[in-house]
N, C-alpha and C positions, 0 to 999 in steps of 0.2 A: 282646698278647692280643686285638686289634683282630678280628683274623678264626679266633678260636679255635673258631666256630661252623660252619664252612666247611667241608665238606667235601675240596674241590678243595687246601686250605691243607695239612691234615692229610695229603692223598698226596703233596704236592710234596715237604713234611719227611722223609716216609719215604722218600721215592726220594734224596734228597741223605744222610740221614744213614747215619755208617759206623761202627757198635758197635764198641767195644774186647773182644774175648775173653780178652784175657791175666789171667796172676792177677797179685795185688794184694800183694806182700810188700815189709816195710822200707819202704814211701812208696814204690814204685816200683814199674812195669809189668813182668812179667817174663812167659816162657815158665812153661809144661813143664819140670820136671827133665829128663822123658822127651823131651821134646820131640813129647810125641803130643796131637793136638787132637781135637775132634769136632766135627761139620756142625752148627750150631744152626739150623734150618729156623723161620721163624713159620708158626704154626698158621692164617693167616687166608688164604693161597693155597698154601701148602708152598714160598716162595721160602729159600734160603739167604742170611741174614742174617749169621753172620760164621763163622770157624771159632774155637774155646773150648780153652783151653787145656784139657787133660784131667789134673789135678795126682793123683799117688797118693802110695806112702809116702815118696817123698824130701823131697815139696814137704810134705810134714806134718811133717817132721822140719823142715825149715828155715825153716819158720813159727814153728812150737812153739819153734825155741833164739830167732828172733828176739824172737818174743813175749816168752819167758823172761827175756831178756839186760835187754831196755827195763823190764821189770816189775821185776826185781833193780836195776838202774841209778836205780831212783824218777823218771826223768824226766814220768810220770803218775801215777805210782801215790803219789809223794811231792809231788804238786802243789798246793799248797794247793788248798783247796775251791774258793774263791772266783776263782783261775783255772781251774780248770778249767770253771767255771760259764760264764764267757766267750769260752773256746773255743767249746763247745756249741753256746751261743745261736748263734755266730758261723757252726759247721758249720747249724745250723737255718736261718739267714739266705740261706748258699749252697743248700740242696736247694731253699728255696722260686724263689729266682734260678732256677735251672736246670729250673723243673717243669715246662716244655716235655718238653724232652727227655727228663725223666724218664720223662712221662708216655707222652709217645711209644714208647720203649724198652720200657716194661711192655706198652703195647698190644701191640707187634709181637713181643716176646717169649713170651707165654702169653697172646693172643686177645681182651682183653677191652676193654669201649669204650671207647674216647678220652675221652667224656665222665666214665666215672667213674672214670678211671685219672686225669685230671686235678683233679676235684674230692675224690673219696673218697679216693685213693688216698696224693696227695701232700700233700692237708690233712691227713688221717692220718698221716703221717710225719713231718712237719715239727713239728705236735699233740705229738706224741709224744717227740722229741727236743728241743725246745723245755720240755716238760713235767719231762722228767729234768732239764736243766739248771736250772732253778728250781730242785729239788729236792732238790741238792747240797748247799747249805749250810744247808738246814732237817734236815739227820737228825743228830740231838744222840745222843751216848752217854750215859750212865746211871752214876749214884751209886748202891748200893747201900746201906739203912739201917743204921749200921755203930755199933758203940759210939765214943768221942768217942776213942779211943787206936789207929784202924783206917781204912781207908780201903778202899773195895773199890770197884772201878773196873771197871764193862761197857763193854767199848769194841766197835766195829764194823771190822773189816777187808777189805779186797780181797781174794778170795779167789786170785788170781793170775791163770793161763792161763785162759782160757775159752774152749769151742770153740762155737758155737752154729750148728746144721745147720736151717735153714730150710725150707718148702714152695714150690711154684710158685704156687698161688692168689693169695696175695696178697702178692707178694716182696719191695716195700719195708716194707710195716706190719709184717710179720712179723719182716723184719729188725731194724727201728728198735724195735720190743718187748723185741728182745732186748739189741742194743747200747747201746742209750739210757742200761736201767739199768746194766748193766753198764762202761760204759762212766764213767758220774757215778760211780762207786764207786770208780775206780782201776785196775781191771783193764785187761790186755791181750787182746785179741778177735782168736780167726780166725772167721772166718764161712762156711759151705760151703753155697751158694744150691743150690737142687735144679738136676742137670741141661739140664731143660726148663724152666727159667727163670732163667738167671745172669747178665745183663746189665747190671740194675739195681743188684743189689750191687755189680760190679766198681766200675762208676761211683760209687754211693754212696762207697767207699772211697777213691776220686781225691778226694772234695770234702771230705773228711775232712783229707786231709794239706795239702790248700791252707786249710782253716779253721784249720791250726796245732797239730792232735793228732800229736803226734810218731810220726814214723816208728816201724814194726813194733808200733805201739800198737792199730793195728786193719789185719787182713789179712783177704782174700779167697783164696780156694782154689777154683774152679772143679771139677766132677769127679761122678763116678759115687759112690753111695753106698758101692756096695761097696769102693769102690776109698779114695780118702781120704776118704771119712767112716767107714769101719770103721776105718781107718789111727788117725782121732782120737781116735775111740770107746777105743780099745786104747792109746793113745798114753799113755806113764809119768810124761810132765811136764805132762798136760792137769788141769786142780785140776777142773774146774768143765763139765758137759755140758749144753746146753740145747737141745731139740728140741721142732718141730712139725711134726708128720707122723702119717702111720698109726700104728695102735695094735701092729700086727705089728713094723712096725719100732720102734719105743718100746723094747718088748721087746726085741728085738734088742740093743738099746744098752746096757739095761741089762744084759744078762747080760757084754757085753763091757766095761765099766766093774768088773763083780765078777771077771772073768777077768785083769782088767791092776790099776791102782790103788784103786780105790774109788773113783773123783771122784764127785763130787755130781751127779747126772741128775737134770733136771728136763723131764719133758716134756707136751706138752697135744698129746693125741692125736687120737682119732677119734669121733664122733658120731653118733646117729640122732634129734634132737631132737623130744619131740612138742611139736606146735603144738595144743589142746587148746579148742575152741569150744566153750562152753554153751549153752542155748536160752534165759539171760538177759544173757546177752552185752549190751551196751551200745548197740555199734550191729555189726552183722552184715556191713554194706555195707563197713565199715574192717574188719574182722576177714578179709573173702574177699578185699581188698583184698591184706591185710598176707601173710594167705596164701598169695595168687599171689608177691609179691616174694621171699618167704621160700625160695621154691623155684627162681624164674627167675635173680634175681640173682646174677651174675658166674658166670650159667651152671651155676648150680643147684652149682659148687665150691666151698662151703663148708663150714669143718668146722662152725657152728650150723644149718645149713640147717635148717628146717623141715619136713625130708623125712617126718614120720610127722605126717600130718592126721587129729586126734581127734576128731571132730564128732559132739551128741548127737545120737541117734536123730533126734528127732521133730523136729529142722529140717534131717536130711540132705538130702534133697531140694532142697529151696527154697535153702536154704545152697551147697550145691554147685554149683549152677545159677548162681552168682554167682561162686563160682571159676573155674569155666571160663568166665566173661566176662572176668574182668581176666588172666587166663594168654594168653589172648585177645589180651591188647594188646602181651605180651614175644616178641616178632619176630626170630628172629635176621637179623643182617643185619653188612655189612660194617663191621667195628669202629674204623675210621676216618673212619666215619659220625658226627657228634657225635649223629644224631636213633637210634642203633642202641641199643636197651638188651640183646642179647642176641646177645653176640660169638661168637668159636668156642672148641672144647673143645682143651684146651691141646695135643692132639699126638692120632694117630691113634691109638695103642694107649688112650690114654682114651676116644677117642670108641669104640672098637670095642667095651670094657669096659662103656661103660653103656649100646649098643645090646643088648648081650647081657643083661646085667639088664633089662632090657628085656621081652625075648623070654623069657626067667626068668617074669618078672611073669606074664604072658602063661598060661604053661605052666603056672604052680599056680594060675589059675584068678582071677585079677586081670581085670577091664574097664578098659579104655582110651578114655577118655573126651574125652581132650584130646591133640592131637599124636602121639606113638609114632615117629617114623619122623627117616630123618637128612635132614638142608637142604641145601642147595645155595646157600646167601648170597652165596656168595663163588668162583669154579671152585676144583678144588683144594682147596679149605680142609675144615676141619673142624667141622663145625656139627649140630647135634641140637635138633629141636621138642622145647620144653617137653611135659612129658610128665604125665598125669594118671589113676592107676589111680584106680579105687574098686571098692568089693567085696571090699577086701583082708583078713587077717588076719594079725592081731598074731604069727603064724607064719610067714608066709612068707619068704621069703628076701629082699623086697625089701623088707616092715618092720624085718627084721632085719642085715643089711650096710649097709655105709655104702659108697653108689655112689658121690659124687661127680659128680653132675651132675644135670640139673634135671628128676626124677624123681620125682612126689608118690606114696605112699602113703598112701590115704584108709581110716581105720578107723572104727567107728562104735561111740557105747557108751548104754548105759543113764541108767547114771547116775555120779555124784560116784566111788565108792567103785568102780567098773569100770575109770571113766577113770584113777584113781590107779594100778592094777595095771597096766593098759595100758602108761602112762607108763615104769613103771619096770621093764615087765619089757623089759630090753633090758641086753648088755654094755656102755652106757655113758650118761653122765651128762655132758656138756656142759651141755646148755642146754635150755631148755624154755621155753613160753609158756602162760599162762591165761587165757580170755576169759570175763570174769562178772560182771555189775553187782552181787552179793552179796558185801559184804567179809569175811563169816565165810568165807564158801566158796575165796575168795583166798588166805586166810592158813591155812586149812587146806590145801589142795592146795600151795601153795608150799613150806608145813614137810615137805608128804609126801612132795612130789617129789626123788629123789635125781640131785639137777643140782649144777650151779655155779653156773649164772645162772638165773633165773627173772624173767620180764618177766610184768608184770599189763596185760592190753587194751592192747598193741603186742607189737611184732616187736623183738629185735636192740636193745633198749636201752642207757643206758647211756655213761659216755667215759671218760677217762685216770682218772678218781680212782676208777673201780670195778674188782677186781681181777678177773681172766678170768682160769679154767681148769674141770677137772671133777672128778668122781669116778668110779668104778670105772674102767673100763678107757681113759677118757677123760683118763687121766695125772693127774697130781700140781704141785704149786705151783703159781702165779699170776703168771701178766704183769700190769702196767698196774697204777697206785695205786700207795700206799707199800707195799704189801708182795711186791711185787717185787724189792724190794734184800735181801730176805732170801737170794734166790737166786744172789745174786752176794757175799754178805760173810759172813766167819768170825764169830763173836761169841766175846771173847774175856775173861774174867776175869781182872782184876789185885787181888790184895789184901793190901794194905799195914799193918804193922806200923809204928806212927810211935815207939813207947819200945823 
C-alpha cells in the first residue's frame, strides 16, 4: 500500500493486469453456452480491457439447476449458522486482501477514481459482507403466546434460488447489498452484473469459492439485460428477484416475475432527490459544500444524487455563489490519478445521454451557471464538466428525469410549505436532505417528505445498520440493517398440538 498514492503505480498495475470475463458457475471459470462474448472497453481512454463472456438462456438454465441442486443438497443452506458465519468473515478477509486489484478493476471497468474505488468502494464491501456475517447467528425465530397444551413456532427460512441483477455505478457495494444477506441466510445466488461493468463481480465470485462457500452456491452470469437477465426474470425455479436499476426496468421485472412464477421482486429503483437549504441553515459554507459533493461524486451516477437543489429565496444568490465555488474544485481528470475526484462517465452512450439533458436544460429555459460542456481528461475517454443550471423549475424535464450524471438542477422556493410540495412532487422517493437550525421545522419537513432516507444538515448519511431503499416509484424493500433478511427468507408457521 506503500505507493498507493502514486500516480505512475496505479498505470503500471493497469497495463500488467489481465481481467477474467468468463462467467462464474459451480466454483469454476467457464464460457458462454453460446460461446459469444462482448468487447468490454474502459470508459477512461475506450482501450479494450478483456472480452465478457456474453451468457443468455442456456447459461441461466444451467446456473438455476446448479444453484437449485446445491440448495436442495443443504451443503449451505443446511449449514449451521455458526459456519457459515466463518466462511463469510473468511470470504470478507479475502476481498479486503485483494482490494488492490479490486479497486483497480472497478476503476478501469466504469471510470471512477482509484482513490474512492479503493477507500469507499472496497470498505463498503468488505463493511458489508463482514456485517452479514455477524449477523448470522443473531436472527432468533419466535414463539408465538400459545396456551400451555400448544406450541406455535415462527420460524425464518431461505428462500432458495435468488437471482440478483445489479447496476454499473457502484458494482461491488451493490453486489455485496445484495449477496451478503442473502447469502447469511442460506440461499444460493446468481448474480448478473450490468454489462458496462462485470468484472468486479466475476472476481468477487472466484474469492468466494476460495473462502469455502461451496461450489454453485454463488454464480456469476455476465450478459445483456435483455438477454439473461430477462432469461432470470422469467426463469420457473428463480424463488427470489432482487434488482438495482432504473425504475423503467424495475417494472420490467416485475411484469416478467407475474408472467412466469410469482417470485418475490424486490427492487430500489431510480431517484430525483431534493437537497433542500433554508435561510437558517446552520452553517451554509458545509451545506454548498455538501451540495457540490452530492452532485459531482462518482460523476454525479448515483441513484441519491442530489440532483434537485431547493434553495430558499432570499439566500439564492449568496448561496449559490458558494456552490459554484466548491463544484469548482470537482475536476475531472484521469481516474488513475489518486488526486482526481471526477473520473469519466461509464461508456459513451451515457455520456451522450446527459450531454443531451444537458442541452434539454438549456432548451426549456434553465442558465448554465457552472460547466455544460464534455472534458477532454483523458484522449478518448469519456468525461463531462460538472454541470450547474439555476433558473429551473420543478417542471422541466431536468428536475423531473433522473439523468444520471453530474447535472444540478437549482429550484428556488418561498417557504417551508412550497419546499414540501417541491420535494414531493416528483415520480420518486429515494432520498432527500434538509438544512435547518430549527428542529420543529426538521421533523416537520422529514414526516412530510415521501423518501426513504432523510438526512438532517448533511448529505448521504447513515451505514450498514440503517435500511436503504424508497418509495413510489423508487421500488420497494430495503437493503442494509436487519431488515434486509426479510428479502431473502420465507417466514413460516409451525403449530403444534402437544395432547
Amino acid at each position: 500500500m506503500a505507493n498507493v498514492h502514486n500516480f505512475e503505480y496505479w498505470q503500471t498495475k493497469a497495463a500488467a493486469l489481465k481481467p477474467d470475463g468468463r462467467a462464474w458457475v459451480n466454483g469454476e471459470a467457464c464460457d458462454a453456452v453460446s460461446g459469444e462474448t462482448f468487447a468490454k472497453h474502459s470508459p477512461i481512454d475506450n482501450r479494450l480491457l478483456t472480452p465478457v463472456a456474453s451468457c443468455d438462456q442456456a447459461d441461466a438454465d444451467a446456473a438455476v439447476a446448479v444453484a437449485r441442486s446445491v440448495f436442495e443438497r443443504g451443503d449451505w443452506s443446511a449449514l449451521a449458522p455458526a459456519k457459515r458465519k466463518v466462511i463469510m468473515q473468511r470470504y470478507a478477509d479475502l476481498i479486503e486482501a485483494n482490494k488492490e486489484e479490486l479497486a483497480l478493476l472497478e476503476t478501469l471497468d466504469m471510470g471512477k477514481p482509484i482513490a474512492d474505488a479503493l477507500t469507499v468502494d472496497i470498505n463498503g464491501t468488505v463493511r458489508c459482507i463482514r456485517w452479514c456475517a455477524e449477523a448470522i447467528d443473531k436472527l432468533y425465530d419466535e414463539l408465538a403466546p400459545t396456551p400451555d397444551n400448544e406450541i406455535g413456532m415462527i420460524t425464518r427460512e431461505p428462500s432458495g434460488v435468488v437471482a440478483a441483477i445489479v447496476p454499473w455505478n457502484f458494482p461491488m457495494i451493490m453486489a455485496s447489498w445484495k449477496i451478503g444477506p442473502a447469502l447469511a441466510t442460506g440461499n444460493s445466488v446468481i448474480l448478473k452484473p450490468s454489462e458496462k461493468s462485470p468484472l468486479t463481480a466475476i472476481r468477487l465470485a472466484q474469492l468466494a469459492t476460495e473462502a469455502g462457500i461451496p461450489n454453485g452456491v454463488l454464480n456469476v452470469l455476465p450478459g445483456y439485460g435483455h438477454t439473461v437477465g430477462k432469461a432470470l426474470a422469467l426463469h420457473m425455479d428463480v424463488d427470489t428477484l432482487v434488482f438495482t436499476g432504473s425504475t423503467k426496468i424495475a417494472k420490467q421485472l416485475m411484469i416478467y416475475a407475474g408472467e412466469s412464477n410469482m417470485k418475490r421482486v424486490w427492487t430500489e429503483a431510480g431517484g430525483k432527490s431534493p437537497n433542500i437549504v433554508f435561510a437558517d441553515a446552520p452553517d451554509l459554507d458545509a451545506a454548498a459544500e455538501a451540495a457540490a459533493s452530492a452532485i459531482c461524486y462518482n460523476m454525479g451516477e448515483v441513484c441519491t444524487a442530489g440532483s434537485r437543489l431547493l434553495v430558499e429565496e432570499s439566500i439564492a444568490e449568496t448561496f449559490m455563489a458558494k456552490v459554484r465555488e466548491h463544484v469548482g474544485k470537482w475536476r475531472p481528470g484521469n481516474p488513475l490519478d489518486p488526486n482526481t475526484n471526477v473520473g469519466a462517465i461509464v461508456d459513451e452512450q451515457q455520456m451522450n445521454q446527459v450531454l443531451s439533458y444537458i442541452e434539454k436544460g438549456k432548451a426549456d429555459g434553465g442558465r448554465v451557471t457552472s460547466g455544460g460542456k464534455r472534458a477532454s481528461a483523458v484522449e478518448n475517454g469519456f468525461f463531462i464538466e460538472p454541470t450547474v443550471f439555476e433558473g429551473v423549475t420543478n417542471d422541466m424535464t431536468i428536475a423531473q428525469e433522473e439523468i444520471f450524471g453530474p447535472v444540478l438542477a437549482t429550484i428556488t422556493f418561498k417557504d417551508e410549505a412550497e419546499a414540501l410540495k417541491i420535494a414531493n412532487d416528483t415520480i420518486y422517493g429515494l432520498a432527500s436532505a434538509i438544512w435547518t437550525g430549527n428542529l420543529g421545522k426538521a421533523h416537520r419537513m422529514a414526516k412530510g417528505i415521501r423518501a426513504g432516507s432523510v438526512w438532517v444538515n448533511q448529505y448521504d448519511g447513515g451505514d450498514m445498520t440503517a435500511p436503504f431503499g424508497g418509495y413510489k416509484q423508487s421500488g420497494n424493500g430495503r437493503d442494509k440493517s436487519m431488515h434486509a433478511f426479510d428479502k431473502y427468507t420465507e417466514l413460516k408457521a409451525t403449530w403444534i398440538k402437544l395432547d
